[in-house]
KOLGU-439087 format. One record per residue: residue in three letters; residue number from 1; x, y, z of N, C-alpha, C in turn. Coordinates in nm, 3 decimals, always signed. Example, Ala and Ser with C-alpha at 12.3 -4.5 7.8 and 13.67 -1.06 7.14 Angstrom:
<rs>
{r->ALA; k->1; n_X->+1.319; n_Y->-0.569; n_Z->+0.780; ca_X->+1.230; ca_Y->-0.450; ca_Z->+0.780; c_X->+1.320; c_Y->-0.330; c_Z->+0.780}
{r->SER; k->2; n_X->+1.285; n_Y->-0.225; n_Z->+0.708; ca_X->+1.367; ca_Y->-0.106; ca_Z->+0.714; c_X->+1.290; c_Y->+0.003; c_Z->+0.787}
</rs>
This chain:
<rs>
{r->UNK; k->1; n_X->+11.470; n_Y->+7.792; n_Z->+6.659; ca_X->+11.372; ca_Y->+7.696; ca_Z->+6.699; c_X->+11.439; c_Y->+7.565; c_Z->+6.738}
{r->UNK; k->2; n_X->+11.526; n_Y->+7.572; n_Z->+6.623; ca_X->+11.590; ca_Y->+7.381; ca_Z->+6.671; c_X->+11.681; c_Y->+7.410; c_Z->+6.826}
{r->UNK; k->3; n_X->+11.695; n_Y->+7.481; n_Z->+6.879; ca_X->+11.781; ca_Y->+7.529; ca_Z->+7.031; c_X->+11.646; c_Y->+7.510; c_Z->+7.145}
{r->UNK; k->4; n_X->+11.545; n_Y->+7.594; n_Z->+7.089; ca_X->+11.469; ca_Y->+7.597; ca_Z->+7.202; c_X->+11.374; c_Y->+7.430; c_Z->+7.221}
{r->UNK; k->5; n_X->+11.361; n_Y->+7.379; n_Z->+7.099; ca_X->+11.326; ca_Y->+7.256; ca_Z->+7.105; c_X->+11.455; c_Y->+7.132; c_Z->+7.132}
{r->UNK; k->6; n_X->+11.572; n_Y->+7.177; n_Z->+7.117; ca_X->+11.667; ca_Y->+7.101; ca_Z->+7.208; c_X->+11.676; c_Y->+7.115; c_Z->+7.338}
{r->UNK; k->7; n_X->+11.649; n_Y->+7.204; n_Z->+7.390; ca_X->+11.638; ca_Y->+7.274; ca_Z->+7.563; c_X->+11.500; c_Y->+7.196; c_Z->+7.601}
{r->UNK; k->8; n_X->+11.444; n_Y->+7.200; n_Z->+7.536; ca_X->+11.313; ca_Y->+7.054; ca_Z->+7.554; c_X->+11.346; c_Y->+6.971; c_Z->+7.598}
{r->UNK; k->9; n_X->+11.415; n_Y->+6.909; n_Z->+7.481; ca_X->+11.498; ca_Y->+6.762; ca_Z->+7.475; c_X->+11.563; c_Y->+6.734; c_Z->+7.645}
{r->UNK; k->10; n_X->+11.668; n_Y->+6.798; n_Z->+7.663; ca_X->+11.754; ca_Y->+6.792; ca_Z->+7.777; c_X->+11.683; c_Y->+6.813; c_Z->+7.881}
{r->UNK; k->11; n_X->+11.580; n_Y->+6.909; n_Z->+7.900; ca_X->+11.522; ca_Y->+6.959; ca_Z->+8.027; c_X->+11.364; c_Y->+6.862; c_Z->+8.012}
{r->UNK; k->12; n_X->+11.353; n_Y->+6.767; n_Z->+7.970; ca_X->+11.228; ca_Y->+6.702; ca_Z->+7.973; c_X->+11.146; c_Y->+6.645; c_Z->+8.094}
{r->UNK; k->13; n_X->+10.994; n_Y->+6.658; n_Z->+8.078; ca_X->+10.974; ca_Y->+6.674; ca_Z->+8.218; c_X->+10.939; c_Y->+6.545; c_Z->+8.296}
{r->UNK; k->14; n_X->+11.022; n_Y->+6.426; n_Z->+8.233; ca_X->+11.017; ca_Y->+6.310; ca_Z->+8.326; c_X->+11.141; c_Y->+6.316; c_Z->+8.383}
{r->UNK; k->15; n_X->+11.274; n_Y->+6.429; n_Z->+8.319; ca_X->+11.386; ca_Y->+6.488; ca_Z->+8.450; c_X->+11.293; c_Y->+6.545; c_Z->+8.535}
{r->UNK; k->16; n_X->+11.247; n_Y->+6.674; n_Z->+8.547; ca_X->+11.244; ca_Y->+6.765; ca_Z->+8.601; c_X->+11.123; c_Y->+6.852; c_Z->+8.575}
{r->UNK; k->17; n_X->+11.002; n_Y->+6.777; n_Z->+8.640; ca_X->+10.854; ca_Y->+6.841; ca_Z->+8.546; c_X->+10.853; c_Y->+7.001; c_Z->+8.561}
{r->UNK; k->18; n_X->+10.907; n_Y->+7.073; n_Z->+8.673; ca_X->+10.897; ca_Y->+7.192; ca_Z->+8.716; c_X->+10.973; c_Y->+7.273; c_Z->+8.648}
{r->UNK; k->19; n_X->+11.119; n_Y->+7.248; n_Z->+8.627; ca_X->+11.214; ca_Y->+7.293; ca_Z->+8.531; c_X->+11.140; c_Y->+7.354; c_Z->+8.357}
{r->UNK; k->20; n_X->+11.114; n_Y->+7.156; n_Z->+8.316; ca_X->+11.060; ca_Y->+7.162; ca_Z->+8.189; c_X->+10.936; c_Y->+7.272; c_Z->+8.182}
{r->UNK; k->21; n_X->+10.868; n_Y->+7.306; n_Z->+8.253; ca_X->+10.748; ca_Y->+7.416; ca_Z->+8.205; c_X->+10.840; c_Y->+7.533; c_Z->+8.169}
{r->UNK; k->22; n_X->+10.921; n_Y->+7.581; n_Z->+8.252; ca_X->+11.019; ca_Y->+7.727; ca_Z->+8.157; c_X->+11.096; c_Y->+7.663; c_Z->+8.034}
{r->UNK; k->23; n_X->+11.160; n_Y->+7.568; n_Z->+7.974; ca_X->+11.141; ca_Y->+7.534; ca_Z->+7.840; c_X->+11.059; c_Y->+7.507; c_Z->+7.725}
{r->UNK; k->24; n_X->+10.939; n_Y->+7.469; n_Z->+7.793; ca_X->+10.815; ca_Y->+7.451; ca_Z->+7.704; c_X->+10.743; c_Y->+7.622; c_Z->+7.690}
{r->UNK; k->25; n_X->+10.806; n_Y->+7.661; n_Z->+7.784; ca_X->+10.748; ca_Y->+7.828; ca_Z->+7.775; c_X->+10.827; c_Y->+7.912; c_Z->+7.640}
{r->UNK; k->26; n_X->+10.967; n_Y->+7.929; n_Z->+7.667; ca_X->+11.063; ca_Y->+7.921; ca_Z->+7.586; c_X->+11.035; c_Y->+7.890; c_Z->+7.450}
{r->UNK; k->27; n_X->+10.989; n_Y->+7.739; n_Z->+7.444; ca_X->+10.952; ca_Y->+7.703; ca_Z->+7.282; c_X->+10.785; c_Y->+7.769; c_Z->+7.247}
{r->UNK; k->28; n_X->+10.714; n_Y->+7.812; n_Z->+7.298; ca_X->+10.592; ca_Y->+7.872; ca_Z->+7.271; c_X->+10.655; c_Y->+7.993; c_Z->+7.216}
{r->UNK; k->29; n_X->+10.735; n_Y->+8.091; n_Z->+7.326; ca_X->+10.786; ca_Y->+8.205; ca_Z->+7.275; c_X->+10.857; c_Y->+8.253; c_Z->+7.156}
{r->UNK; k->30; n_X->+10.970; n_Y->+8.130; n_Z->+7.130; ca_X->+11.015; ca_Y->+8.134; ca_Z->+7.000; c_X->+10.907; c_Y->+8.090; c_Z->+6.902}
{r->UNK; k->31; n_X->+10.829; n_Y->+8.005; n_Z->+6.889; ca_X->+10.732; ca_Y->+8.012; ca_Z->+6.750; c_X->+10.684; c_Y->+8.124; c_Z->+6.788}
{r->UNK; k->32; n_X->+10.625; n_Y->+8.188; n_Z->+6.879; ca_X->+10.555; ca_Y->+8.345; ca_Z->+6.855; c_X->+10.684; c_Y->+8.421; c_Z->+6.780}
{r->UNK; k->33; n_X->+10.787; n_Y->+8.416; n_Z->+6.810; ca_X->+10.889; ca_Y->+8.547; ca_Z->+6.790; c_X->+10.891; c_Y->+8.540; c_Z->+6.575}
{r->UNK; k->34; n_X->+10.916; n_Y->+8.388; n_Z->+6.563; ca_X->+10.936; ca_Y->+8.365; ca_Z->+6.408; c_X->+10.820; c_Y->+8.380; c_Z->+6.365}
{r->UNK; k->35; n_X->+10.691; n_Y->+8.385; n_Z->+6.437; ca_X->+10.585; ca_Y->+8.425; ca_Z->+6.350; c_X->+10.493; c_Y->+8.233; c_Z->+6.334}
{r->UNK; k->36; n_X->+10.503; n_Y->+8.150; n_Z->+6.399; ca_X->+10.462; ca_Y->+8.009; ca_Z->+6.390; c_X->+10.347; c_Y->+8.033; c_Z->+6.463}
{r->UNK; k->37; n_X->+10.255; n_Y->+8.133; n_Z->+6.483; ca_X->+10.141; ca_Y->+8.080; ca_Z->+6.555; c_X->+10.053; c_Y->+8.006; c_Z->+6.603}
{r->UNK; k->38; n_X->+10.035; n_Y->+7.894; n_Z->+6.497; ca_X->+9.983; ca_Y->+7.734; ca_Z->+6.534; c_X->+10.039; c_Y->+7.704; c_Z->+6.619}
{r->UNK; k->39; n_X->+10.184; n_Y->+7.668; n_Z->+6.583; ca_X->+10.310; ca_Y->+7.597; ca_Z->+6.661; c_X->+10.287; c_Y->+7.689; c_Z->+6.799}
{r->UNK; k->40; n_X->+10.273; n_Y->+7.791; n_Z->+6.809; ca_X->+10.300; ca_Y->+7.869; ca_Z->+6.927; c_X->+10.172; c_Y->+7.824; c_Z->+7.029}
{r->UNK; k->41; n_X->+10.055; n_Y->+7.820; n_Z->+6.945; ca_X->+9.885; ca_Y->+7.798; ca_Z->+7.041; c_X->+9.892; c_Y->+7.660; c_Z->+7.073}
{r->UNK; k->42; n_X->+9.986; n_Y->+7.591; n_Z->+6.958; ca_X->+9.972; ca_Y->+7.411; ca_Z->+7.001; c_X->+10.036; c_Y->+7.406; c_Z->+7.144}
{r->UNK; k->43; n_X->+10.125; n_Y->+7.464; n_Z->+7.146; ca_X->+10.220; ca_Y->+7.455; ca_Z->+7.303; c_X->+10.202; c_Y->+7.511; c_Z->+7.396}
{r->UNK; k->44; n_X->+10.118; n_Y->+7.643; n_Z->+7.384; ca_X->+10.062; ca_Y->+7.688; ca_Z->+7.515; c_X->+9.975; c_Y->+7.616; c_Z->+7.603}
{r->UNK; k->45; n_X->+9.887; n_Y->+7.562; n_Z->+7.452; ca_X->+9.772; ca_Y->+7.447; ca_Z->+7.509; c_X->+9.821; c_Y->+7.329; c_Z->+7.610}
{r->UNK; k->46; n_X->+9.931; n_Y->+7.322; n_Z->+7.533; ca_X->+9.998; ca_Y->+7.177; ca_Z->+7.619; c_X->+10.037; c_Y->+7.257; c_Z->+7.772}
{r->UNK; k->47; n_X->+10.092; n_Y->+7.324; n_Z->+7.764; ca_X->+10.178; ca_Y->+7.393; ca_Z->+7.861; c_X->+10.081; c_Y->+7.423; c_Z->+8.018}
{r->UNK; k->48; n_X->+9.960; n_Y->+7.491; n_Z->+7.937; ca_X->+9.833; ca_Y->+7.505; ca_Z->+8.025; c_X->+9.797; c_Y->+7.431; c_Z->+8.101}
{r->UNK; k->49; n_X->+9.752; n_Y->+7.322; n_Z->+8.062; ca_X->+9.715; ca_Y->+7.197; ca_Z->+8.116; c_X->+9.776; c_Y->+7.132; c_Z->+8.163}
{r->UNK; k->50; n_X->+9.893; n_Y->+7.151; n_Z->+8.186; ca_X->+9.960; ca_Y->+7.074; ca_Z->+8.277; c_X->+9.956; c_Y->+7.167; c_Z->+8.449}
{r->UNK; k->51; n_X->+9.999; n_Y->+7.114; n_Z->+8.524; ca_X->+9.973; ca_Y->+7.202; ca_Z->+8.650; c_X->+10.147; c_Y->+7.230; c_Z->+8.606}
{r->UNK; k->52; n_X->+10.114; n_Y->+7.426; n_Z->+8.716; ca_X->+10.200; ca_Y->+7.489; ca_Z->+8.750; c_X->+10.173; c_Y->+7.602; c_Z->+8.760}
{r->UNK; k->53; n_X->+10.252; n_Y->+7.684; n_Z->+8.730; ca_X->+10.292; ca_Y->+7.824; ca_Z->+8.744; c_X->+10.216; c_Y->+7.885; c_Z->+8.677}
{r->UNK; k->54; n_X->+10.215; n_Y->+7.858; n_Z->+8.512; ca_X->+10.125; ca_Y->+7.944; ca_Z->+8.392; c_X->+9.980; c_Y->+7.873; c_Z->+8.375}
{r->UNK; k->55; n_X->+9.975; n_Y->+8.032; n_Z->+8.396; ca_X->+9.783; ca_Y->+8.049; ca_Z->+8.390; c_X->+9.722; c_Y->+8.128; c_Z->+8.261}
{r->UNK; k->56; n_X->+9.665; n_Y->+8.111; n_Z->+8.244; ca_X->+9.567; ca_Y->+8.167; ca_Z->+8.118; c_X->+9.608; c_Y->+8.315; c_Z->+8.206}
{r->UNK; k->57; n_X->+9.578; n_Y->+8.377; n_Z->+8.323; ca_X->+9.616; ca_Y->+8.512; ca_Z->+8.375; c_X->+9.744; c_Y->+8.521; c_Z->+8.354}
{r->UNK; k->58; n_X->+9.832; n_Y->+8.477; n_Z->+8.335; ca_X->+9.978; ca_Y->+8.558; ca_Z->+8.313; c_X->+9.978; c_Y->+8.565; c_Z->+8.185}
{r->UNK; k->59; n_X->+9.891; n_Y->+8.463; n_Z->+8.085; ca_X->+9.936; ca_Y->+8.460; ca_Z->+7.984; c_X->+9.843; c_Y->+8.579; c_Z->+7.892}
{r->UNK; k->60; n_X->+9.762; n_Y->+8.603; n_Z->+7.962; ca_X->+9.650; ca_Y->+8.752; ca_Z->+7.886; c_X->+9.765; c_Y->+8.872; c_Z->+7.942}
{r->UNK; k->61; n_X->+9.839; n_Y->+8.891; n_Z->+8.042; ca_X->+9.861; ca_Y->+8.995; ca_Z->+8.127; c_X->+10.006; c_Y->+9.027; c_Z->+8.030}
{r->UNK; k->62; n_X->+10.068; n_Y->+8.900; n_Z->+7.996; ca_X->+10.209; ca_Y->+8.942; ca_Z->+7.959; c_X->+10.278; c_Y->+8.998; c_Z->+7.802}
{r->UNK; k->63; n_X->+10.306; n_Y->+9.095; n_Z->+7.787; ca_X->+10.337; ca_Y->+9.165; ca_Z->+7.660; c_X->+10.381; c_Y->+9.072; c_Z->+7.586}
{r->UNK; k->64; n_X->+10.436; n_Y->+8.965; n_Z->+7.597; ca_X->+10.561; ca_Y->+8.881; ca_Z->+7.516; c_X->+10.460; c_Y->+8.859; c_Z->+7.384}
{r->UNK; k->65; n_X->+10.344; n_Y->+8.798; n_Z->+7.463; ca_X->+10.215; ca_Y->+8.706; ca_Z->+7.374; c_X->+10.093; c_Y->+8.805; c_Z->+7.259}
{r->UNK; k->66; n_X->+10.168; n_Y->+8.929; n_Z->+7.290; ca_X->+10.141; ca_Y->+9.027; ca_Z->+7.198; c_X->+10.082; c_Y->+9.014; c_Z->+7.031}
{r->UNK; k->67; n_X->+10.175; n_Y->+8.936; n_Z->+6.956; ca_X->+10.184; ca_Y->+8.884; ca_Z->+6.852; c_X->+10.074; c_Y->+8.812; c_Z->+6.853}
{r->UNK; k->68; n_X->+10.010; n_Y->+8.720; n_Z->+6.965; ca_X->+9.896; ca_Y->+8.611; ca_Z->+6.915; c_X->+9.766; c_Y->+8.696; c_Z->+6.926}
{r->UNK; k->69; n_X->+9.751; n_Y->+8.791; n_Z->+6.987; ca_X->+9.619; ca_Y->+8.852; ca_Z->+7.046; c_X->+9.528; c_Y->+8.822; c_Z->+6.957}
{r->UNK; k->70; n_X->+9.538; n_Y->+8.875; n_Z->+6.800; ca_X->+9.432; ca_Y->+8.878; ca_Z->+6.732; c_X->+9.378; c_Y->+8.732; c_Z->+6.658}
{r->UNK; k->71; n_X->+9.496; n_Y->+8.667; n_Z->+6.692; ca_X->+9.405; ca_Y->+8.516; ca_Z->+6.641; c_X->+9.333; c_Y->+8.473; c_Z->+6.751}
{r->UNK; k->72; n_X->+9.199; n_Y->+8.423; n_Z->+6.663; ca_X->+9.110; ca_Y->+8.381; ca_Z->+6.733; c_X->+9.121; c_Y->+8.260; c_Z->+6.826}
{r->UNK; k->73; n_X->+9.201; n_Y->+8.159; n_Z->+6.758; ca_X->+9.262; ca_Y->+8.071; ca_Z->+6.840; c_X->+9.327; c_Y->+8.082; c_Z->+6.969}
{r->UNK; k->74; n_X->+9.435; n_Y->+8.227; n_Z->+6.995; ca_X->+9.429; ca_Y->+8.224; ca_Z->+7.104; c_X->+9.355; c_Y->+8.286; c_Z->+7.200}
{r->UNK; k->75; n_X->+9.281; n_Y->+8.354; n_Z->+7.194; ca_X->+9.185; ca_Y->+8.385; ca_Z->+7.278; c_X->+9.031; c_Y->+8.300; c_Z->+7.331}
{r->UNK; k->76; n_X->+9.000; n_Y->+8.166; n_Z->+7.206; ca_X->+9.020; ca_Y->+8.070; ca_Z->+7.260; c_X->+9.062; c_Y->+7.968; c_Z->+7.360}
{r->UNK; k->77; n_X->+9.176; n_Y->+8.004; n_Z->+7.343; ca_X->+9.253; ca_Y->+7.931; ca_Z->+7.465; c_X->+9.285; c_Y->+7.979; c_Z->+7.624}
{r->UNK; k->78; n_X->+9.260; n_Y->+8.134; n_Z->+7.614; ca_X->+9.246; ca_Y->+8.207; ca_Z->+7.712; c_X->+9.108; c_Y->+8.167; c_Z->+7.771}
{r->UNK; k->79; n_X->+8.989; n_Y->+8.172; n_Z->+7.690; ca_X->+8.880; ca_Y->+8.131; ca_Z->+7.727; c_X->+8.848; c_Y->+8.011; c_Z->+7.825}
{r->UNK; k->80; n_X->+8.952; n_Y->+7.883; n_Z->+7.698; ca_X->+8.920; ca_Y->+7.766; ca_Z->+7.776; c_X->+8.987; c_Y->+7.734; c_Z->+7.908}
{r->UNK; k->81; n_X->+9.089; n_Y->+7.833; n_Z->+7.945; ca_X->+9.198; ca_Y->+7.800; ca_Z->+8.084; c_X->+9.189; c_Y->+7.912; c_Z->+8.148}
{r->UNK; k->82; n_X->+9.056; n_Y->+7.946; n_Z->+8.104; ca_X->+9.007; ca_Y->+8.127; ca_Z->+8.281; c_X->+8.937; c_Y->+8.067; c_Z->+8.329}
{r->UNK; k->83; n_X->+9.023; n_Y->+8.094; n_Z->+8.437; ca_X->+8.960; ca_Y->+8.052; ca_Z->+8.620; c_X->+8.814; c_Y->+8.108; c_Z->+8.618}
{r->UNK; k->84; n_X->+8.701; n_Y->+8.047; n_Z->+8.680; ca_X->+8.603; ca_Y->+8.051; ca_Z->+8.666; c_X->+8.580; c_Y->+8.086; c_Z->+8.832}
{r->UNK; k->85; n_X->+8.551; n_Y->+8.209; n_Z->+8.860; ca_X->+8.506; ca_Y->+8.250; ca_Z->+9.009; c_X->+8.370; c_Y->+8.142; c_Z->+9.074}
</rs>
């Protein structure tokens, strides 16, 4: 955790806002991997809302996020960041 939140540090997104979203992705992934689920839903949230690349659709679609499915929290959060036709 302290690596992927140093890769934060260095890649921060008043360098490089576009960069920093694949580190802030990174640190979501590692609290999922150790099992930090808060830590993991607190940062997706952040991550979401910012513009870019990750969408509530990659993030239902992709195996990695496996581990969060059954908290309610994140599906929650899937809720609150699906594109609304």
């Amino acid at each position: 955790m302290r690596e992927a939140e140093r890769g934060c540090d260095l890649m921060a997104s008043s360098k490089d806002a576009w960069r920093a979203l694949y580190r802030l992705e990174d640190l979501a992934l590692v609290y999922t991997m150790v099992g930090q689920s808060s830590e993991a839903i607190a940062q997706l949230d952040d991550l979401l809302a910012r513009s870019g690349w990750f969408t509530a659709h990659i993030l239902r679609l992709d195996p990695r996020w496996d581990p969060l499915r059954s908290d309610p929290r994140f599906q929650a959060l899937l809720t609150k960041y699906e594109v609304k036709p």
